[in-house]
C-alpha positions as CSV (number, residue, x, y, z in Angstrom):
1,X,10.9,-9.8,14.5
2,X,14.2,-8.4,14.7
3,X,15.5,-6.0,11.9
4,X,19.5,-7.3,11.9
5,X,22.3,-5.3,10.2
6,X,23.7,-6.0,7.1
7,X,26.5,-8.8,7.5
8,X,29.7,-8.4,5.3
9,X,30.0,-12.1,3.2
10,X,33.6,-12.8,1.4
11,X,32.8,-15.9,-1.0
12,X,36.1,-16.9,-3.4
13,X,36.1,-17.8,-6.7
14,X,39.0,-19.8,-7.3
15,X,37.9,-22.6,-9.7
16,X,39.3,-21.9,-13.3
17,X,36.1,-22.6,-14.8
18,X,34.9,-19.3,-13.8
19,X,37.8,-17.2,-15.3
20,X,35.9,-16.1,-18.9
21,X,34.4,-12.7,-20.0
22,X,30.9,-14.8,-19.8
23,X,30.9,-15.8,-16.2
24,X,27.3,-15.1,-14.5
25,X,26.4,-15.3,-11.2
26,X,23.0,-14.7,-8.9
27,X,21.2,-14.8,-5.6
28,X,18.6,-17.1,-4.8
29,X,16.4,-16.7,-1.3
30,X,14.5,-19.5,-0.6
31,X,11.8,-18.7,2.0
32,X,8.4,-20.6,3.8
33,X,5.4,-19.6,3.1
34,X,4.0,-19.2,6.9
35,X,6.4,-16.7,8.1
36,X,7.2,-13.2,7.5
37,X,10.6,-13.2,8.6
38,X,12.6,-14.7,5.5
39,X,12.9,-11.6,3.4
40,X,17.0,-10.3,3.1
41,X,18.3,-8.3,1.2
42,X,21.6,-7.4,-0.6
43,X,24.2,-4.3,-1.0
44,X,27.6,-3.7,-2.0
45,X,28.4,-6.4,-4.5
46,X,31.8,-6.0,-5.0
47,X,33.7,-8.2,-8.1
48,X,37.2,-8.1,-8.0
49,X,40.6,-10.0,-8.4
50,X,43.1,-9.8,-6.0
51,X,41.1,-9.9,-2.4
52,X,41.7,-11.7,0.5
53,X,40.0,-12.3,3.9
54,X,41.5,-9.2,5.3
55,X,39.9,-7.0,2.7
56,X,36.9,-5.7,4.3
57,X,37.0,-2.5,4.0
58,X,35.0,-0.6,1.9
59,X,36.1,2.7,0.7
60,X,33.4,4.9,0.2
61,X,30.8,7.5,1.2
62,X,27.3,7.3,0.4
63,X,23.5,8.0,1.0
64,X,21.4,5.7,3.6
65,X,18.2,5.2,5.0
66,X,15.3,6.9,3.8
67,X,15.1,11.0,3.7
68,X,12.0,12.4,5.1
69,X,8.8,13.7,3.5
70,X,7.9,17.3,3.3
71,X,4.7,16.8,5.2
72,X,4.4,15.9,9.0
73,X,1.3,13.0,8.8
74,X,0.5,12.5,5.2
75,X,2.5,11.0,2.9
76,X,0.0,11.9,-0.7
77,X,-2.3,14.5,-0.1
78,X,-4.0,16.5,-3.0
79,X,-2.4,19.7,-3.6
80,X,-5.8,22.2,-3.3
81,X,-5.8,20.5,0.4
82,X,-2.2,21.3,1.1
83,X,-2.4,24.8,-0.4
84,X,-5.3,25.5,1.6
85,X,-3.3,25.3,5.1
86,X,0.4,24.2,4.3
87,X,1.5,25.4,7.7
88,X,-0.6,22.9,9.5
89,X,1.3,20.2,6.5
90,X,4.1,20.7,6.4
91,X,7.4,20.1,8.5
92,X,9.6,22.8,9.4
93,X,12.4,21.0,8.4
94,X,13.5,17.9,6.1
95,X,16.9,15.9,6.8
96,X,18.9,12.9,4.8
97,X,21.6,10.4,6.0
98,X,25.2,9.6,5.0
99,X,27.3,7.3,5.9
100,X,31.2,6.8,5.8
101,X,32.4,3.6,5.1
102,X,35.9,4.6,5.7
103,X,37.6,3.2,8.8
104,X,38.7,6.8,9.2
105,X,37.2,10.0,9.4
106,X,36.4,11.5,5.7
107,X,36.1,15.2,4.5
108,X,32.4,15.1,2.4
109,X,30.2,17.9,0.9
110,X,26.6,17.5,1.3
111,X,23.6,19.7,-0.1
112,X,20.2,19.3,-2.5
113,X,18.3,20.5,-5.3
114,X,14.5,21.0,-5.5
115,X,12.3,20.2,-8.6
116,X,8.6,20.1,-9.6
117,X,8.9,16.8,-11.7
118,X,5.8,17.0,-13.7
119,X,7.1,19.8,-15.3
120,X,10.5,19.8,-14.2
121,X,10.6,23.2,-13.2
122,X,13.8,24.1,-10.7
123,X,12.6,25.3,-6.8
124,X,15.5,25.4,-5.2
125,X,19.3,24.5,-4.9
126,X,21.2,24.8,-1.6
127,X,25.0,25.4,-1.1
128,X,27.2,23.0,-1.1
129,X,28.2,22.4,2.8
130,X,31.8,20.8,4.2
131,X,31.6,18.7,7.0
132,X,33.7,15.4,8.8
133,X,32.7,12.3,9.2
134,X,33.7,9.6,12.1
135,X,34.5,6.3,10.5
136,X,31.4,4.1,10.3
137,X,29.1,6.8,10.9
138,X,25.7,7.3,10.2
139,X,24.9,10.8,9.8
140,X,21.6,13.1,9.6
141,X,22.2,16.2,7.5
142,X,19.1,18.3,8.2
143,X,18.2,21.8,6.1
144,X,15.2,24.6,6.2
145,X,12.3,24.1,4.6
146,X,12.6,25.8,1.6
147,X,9.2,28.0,0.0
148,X,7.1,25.4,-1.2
149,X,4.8,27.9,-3.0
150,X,4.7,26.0,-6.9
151,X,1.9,27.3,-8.4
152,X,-0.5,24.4,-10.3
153,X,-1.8,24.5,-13.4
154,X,-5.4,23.8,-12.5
155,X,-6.9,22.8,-9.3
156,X,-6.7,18.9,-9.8
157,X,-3.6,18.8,-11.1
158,X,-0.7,16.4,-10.0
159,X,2.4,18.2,-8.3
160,X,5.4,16.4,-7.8
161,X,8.0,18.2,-5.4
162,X,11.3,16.1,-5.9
163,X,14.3,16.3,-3.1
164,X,17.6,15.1,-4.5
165,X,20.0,14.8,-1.2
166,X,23.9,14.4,-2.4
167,X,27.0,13.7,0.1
168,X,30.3,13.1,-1.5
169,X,34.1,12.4,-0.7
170,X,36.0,15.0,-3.2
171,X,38.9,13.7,-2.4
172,X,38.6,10.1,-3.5
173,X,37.7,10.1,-7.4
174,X,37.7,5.8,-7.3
175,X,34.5,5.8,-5.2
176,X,31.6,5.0,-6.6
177,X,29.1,7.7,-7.3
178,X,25.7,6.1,-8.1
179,X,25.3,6.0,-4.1
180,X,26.1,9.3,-3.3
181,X,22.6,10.8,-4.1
182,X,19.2,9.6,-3.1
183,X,16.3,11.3,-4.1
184,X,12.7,11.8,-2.0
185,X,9.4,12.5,-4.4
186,X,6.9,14.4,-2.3
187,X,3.1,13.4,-4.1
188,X,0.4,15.5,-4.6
189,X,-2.6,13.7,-6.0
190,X,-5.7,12.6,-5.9
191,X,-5.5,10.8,-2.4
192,X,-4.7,10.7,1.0
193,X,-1.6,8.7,2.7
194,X,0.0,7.8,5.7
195,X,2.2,4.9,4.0
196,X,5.1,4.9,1.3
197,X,3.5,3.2,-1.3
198,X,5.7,-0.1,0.3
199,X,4.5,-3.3,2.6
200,X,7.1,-4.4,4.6
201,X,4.4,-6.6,6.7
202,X,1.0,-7.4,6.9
203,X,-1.6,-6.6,9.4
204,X,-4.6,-8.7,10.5
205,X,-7.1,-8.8,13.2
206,X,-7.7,-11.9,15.7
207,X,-11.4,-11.8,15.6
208,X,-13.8,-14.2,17.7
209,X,-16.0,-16.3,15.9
210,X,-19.3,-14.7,16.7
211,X,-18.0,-11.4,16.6
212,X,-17.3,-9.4,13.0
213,X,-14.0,-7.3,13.3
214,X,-13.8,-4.0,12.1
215,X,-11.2,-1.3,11.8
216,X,-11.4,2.4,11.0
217,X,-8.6,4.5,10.1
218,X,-8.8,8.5,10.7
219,X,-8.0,11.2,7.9
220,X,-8.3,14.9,7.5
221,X,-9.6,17.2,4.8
222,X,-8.8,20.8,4.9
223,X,-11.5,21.8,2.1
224,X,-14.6,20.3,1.3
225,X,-14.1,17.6,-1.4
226,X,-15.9,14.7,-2.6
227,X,-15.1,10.8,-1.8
228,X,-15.0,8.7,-5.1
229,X,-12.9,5.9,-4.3
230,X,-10.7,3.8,-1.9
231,X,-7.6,2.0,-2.8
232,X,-6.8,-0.3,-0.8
233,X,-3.4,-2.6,-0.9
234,X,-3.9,-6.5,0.7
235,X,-0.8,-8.2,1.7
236,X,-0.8,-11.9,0.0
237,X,-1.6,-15.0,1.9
238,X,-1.9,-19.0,1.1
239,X,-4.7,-19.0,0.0
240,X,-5.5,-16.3,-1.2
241,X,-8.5,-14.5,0.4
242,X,-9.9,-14.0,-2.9
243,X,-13.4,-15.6,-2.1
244,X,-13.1,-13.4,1.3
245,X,-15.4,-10.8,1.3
246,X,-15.7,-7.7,3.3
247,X,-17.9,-4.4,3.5
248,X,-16.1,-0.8,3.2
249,X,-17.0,2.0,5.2
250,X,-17.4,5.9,5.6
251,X,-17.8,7.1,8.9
252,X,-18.0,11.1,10.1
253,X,-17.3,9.9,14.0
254,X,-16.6,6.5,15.6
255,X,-18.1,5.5,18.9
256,X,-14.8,5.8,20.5
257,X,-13.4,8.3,24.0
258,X,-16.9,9.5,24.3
259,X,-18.2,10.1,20.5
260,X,-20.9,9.0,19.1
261,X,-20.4,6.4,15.7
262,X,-21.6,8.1,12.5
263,X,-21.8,6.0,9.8
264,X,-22.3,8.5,6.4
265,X,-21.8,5.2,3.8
266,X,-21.8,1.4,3.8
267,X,-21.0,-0.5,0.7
268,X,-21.3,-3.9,1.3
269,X,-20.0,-7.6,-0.7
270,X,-17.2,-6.4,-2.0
271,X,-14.0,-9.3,-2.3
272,X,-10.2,-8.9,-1.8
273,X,-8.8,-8.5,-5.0
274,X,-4.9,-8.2,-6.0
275,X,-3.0,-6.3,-9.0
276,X,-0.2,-8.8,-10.3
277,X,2.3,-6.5,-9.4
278,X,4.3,-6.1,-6.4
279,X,2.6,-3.4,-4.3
280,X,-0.4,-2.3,-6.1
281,X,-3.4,-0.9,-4.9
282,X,-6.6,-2.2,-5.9
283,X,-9.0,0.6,-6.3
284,X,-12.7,0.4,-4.8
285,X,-15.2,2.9,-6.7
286,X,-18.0,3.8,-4.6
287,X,-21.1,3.2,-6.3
288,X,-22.3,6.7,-4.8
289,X,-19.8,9.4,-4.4
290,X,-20.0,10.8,-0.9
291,X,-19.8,14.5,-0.4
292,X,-17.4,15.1,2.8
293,X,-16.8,18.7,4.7
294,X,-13.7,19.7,6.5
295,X,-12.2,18.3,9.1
296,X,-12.0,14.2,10.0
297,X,-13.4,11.9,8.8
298,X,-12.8,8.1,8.7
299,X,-12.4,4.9,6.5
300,X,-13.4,1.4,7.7
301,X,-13.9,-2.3,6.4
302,X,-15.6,-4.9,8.4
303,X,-14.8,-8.6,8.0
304,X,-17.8,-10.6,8.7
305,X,-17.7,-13.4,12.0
306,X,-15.6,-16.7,11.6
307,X,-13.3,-15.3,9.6
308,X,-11.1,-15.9,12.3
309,X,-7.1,-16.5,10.8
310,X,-8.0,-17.1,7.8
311,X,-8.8,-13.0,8.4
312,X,-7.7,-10.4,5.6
313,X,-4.3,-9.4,5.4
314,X,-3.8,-5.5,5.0
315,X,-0.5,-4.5,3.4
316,X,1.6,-2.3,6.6
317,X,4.1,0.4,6.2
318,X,6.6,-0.2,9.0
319,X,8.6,2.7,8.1
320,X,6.0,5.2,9.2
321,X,7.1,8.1,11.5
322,X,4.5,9.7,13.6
323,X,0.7,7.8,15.1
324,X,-0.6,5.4,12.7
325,X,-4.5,6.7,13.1
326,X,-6.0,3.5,13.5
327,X,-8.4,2.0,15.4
328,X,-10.6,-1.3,15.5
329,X,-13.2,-3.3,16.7
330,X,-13.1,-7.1,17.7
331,X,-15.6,-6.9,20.9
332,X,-18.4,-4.6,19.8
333,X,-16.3,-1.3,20.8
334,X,-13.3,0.8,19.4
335,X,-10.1,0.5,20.8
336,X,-7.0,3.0,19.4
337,X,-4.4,0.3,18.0
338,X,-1.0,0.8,18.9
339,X,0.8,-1.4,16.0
340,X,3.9,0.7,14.6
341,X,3.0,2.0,10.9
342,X,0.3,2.9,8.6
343,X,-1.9,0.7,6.7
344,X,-2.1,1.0,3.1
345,X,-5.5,2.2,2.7
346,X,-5.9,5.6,0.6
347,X,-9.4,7.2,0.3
348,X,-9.5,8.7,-3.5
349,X,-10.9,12.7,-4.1
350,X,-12.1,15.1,-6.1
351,X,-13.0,14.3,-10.2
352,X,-14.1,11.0,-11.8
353,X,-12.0,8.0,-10.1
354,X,-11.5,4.5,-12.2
355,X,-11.9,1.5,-10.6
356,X,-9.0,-1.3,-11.1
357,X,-10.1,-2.6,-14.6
358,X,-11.3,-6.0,-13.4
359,X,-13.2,-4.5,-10.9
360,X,-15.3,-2.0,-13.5
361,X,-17.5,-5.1,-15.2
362,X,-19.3,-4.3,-18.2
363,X,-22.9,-3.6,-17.9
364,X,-23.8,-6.9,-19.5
365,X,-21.9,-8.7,-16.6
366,X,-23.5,-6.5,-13.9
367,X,-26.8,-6.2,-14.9
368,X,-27.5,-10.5,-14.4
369,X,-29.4,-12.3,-12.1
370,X,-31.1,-15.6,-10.2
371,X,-34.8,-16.5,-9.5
372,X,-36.7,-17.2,-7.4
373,X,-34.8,-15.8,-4.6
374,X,-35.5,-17.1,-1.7
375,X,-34.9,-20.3,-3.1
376,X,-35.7,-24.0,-2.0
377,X,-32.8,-25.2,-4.0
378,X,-32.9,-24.7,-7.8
379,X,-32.8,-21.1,-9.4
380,X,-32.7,-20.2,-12.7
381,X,-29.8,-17.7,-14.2
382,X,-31.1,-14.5,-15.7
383,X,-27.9,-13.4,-17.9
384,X,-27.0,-11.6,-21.5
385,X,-27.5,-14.0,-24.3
386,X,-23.8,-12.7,-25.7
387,X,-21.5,-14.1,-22.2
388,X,-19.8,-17.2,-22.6
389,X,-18.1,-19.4,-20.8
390,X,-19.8,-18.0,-17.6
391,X,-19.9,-19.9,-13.9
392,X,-21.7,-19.4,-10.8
393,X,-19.9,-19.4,-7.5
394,X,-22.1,-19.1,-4.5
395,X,-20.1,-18.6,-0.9
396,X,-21.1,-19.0,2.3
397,X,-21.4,-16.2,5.1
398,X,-18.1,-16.7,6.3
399,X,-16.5,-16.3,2.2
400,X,-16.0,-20.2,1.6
401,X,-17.2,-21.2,-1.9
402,X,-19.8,-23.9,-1.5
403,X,-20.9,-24.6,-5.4
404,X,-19.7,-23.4,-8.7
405,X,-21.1,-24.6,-12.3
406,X,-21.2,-23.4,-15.7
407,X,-24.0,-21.7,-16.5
408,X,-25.4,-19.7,-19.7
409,X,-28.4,-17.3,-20.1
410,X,-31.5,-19.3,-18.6
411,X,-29.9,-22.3,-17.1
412,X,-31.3,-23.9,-14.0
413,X,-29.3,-24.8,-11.3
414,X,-29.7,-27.0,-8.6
415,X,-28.1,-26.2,-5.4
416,X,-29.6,-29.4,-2.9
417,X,-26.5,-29.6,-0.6
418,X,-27.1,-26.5,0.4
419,X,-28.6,-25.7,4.0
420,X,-31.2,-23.2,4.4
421,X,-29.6,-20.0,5.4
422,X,-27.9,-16.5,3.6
423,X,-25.6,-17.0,1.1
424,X,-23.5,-14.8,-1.6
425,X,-24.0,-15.3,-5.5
426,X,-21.8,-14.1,-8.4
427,X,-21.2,-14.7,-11.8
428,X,-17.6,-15.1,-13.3
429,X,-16.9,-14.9,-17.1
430,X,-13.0,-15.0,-18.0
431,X,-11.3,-12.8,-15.8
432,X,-14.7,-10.5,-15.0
433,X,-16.7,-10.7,-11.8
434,X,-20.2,-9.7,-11.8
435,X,-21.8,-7.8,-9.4
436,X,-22.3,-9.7,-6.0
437,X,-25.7,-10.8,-5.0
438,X,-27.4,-12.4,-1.9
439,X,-29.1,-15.6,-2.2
440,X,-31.7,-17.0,0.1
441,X,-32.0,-20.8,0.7
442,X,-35.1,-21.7,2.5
């Protein structure tokens, strides 16, 4: 669980083979699947003839680490909240970090420029500033807010506020210069963040078996607005918790240091889904948009009992600065977590939201259903004549599949291995899911 430094590696190429204008060459990083430990990563690959063991020295000054964001808790925020009260947003100050690869001290020029990148409108641009630094260092170069006052084109409009941080060694022309700026994209849009949009780990609750676990994550509105939406971004696992199913929440208080719990919204059945991309959010709609006042409010899921390991995994940003605003419940009360970072959940304002595509299903798909219900064992499928190659899954309580079949408008099913009890019914047609239903087995 130790972040180590970056390690310098000299590997030779001596072999004649090698020596042609085609010669290729690549990383490979083999990794287990159970751990979350095997991830490495690679700078400064540096081709050249001529080198020897001794040459490890590399000449140059450059950017490092990650600059900070213009606001002091949220990462995204819409623009109408943060325009409402940007004194309460944002920091007084923002700060990027050079380093000198030298193994002397270097002269270097550092500074920015400020842009609105929608429309690519200049803000600002800052003198350029001399300074020295020590070999090896690592250096913060902090600066004054600038006036963040960009006026928007309409009140749900996306505003981009881009930070480009330079530091540079005029004296040495062979450095490279692809590394000597790094640039920091403040968001405004349509949600509300603590995390940078990365997952560097995963974070899941040990629940008991009897118990379901629950957490509940606090944000802030400075206006009233209206909840549409939550995206939320679940860190992969073997298997997949694809037939795991959860509820999401809205809470106006939890019943934690002497509150009471106010639940405004429940929305329950809903299964862990995944974007085939590498960090994407899967966006929940709410089937009724919830209208919220200023001030806190909170966002929950609750995993049912005996989900045990095999619990969700929530996609955590371990680069987070400042408290995490979490909280969660394993033994029937709240308990502020103290796990470094933010989870990647993002409640979703203002005008019409879209759900992820595979999530929206057409009204066809949603609109089918099973009879009798309860049940003794055999129902019959109530679905559009037009859906083909359609299947029923039916889970149990604790989001194991325990029968799947194909099925088309009026077929009869018999379910006899299952015991009496509540289960969870859906249809599945390509890559569709219909809506989630409870079935009763008597």
């Amino acid at each position: 669980n130790t972040l180590q430094p970056f390690r310098q590696i000299l590997v030779p190429v001596t072999d004649p083979i090698f020596f042609h204008p085609t010669f290729q060459f690549r990383f490979v990083n083999k990794a287990s699947i159970n751990l979350n430990d095997d991830v490495w990563n690679l700078d400064y690959i540096r081709l050249d003839a001529g080198r020897n063991m001794y040459d490890t020295v590399i000449a140059d000054v450059a950017t490092t680490l990650e600059p900070s964001f213009l606001l002091n808790d949220y990462t995204a925020m819409p623009y109408r909240h943060f325009t409402a009260n940007p004194s309460a947003e944002l920091n007084s100050t923002h700060y990027f970090y050079g380093r000198n690869n030298y193994a002397s001290a270097q002269s270097v020029v550092y500074g920015y420029t400020a842009r609105e990148a929608e429309t690519n409108t200049g803000l600002f641009s800052s003198s350029s500033t001399s300074a020295t630094m020590a070999p090896y260092a690592v250096q913060q170069y902090s600066f004054p807010l600038y006036p963040v006052n960009f006026a928007a084109g309409g009140l749900y409009d996306k505003v981009v506020l881009e930070q480009a941080y330079y530091v540079s060694n005029p004296s040495a022309a062979a450095e490279p210069k692809q590394n000597d700026t790094i640039r920091r994209r403040q968001v405004f849009d349509n949600y509300l963040a603590y995390d940078d949009g990365t997952a560097e780990r995963s974070y899941f609750l040990n629940q008991f078996a009897t118990l379901p676990a629950k957490t509940a994550i606090e944000f802030h509105l400075n206006q009233p607005d209206t909840l549409r939406a939550v995206a939320i971004y679940f860190g992969r696992q073997v298997p997949l918790g694809t037939f795991k199913f959860f509820s999401l929440e809205v809470y106006k208080s939890i019943a934690f240091n002497g509150a009471s719990e106010d639940l405004l919204y429940q929305q329950e059945l809903l299964f862990a889904s995944y974007a085939d991309s590498i960090n994407n959010f899967w966006v929940y709609r709410l089937d009724t948009p919830i209208a919220l006042g200023a001030g806190t409010f909170y966002i929950g899921t609750t995993q049912p009992a005996s989900s045990g390991s095999d619990s969700l995994y929530f996609g955590l940003d371990v680069n987070r600065i400042g408290g995490n605003h979490l909280y969660y419940n394993v033994q029937n009360f709240w308990e502020s977590s103290a796990i470094s970072g933010a989870l990647m959940v993002r409640p979703m304002l203002g005008q019409q939201v879209f759900g992820t595509p595979v999530q929206d299903q057409p009204s066809k798909l949603a609109s089918w259903n099973l009879y009798p219900n309860p049940s003794s064992g055999t129902v019959t499928v109530e679905l559009d004549q037009s859906i083909q190659d359609a299947r029923l899954e039916v889970f149990d309580m604790q989001g194991r599949r325990v029968h799947q079949s194909p099925v088309n408008a009026g077929s009869q099913v018999m379910l006899p291995q299952l015991a009496p009890g509540v289960y969870l019914s859906r249809i599945v047609s390509g890559q569709t899911n219909g809506t989630t239903r409870k079935l009763i087995i008597q």
